[in-house]
C-alpha positions as CSV (number, residue, x, y, z in Angstrom):
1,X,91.6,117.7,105.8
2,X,89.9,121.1,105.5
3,X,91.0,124.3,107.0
4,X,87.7,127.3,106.4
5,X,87.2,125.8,103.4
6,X,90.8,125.3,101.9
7,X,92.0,121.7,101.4
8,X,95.6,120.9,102.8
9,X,97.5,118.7,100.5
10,X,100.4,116.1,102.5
11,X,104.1,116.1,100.5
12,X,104.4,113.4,99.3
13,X,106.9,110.5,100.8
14,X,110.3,110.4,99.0
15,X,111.3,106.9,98.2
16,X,114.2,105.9,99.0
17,X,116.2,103.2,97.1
18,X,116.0,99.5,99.9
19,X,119.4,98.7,100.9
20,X,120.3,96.1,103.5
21,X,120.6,97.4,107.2
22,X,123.1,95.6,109.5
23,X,122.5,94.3,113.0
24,X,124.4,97.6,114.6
25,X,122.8,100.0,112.4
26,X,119.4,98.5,113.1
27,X,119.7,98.3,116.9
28,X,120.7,102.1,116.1
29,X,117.4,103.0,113.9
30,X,115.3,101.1,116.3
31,X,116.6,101.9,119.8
32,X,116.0,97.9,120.7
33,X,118.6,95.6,122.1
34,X,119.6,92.9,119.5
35,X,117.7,90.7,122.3
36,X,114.7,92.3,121.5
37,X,115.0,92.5,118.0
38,X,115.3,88.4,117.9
39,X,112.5,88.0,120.5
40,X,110.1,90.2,118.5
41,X,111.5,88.9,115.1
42,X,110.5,85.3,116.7
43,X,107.2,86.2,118.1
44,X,106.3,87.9,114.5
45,X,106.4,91.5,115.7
46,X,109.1,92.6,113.8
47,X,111.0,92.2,110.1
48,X,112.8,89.2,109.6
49,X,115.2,90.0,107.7
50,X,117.3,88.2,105.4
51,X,120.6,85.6,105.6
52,X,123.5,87.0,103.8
53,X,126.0,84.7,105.1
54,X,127.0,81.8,107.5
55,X,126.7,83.9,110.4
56,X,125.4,86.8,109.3
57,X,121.8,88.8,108.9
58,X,120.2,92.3,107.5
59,X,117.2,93.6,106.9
60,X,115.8,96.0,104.6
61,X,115.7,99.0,105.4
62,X,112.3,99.3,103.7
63,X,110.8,96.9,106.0
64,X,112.1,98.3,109.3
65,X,110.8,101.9,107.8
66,X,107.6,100.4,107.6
67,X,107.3,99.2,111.2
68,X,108.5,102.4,112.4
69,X,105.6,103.9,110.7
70,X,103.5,101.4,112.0
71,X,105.1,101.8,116.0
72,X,104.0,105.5,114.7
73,X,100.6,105.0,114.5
74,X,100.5,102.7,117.5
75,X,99.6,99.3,115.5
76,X,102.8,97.2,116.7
């Protein structure tokens, strides 16, 4: 992008170290139901996520940062 002949240079992303995001946090992060999140996990519009017990699920944080982005730019 140029501004009179200047360029404008974008800071760069941080990245942050992936950790696993719990059900509650992720409803949190998202502002979805945990309905939603399953019916768009099933439908293929949102992160899977990852079994890390019996009855138990995450997702990585990564991911779900990603498809905020992506909600962002109005592709999902």
């Amino acid at each position: 992008m140029a501004v009179k002949g200047k360029s404008i240079q974008q800071a760069p992303i941080p990245q942050v170290q992936d950790r696993a995001v719990k059900l509650p946090e992720l409803i949190q992060l998202t502002g979805k139901s945990k309905t939603s999140i399953y019916r768009e996990m099933k439908e293929g519009r949102f992160p899977s996520g990852f079994s890390i017990g019996t009855r138990a699920r995450a997702w990585s944080l990564n991911a779900v940062n990603a498809w905020l982005e992506q909600c962002k730019q109005g592709s999902a």
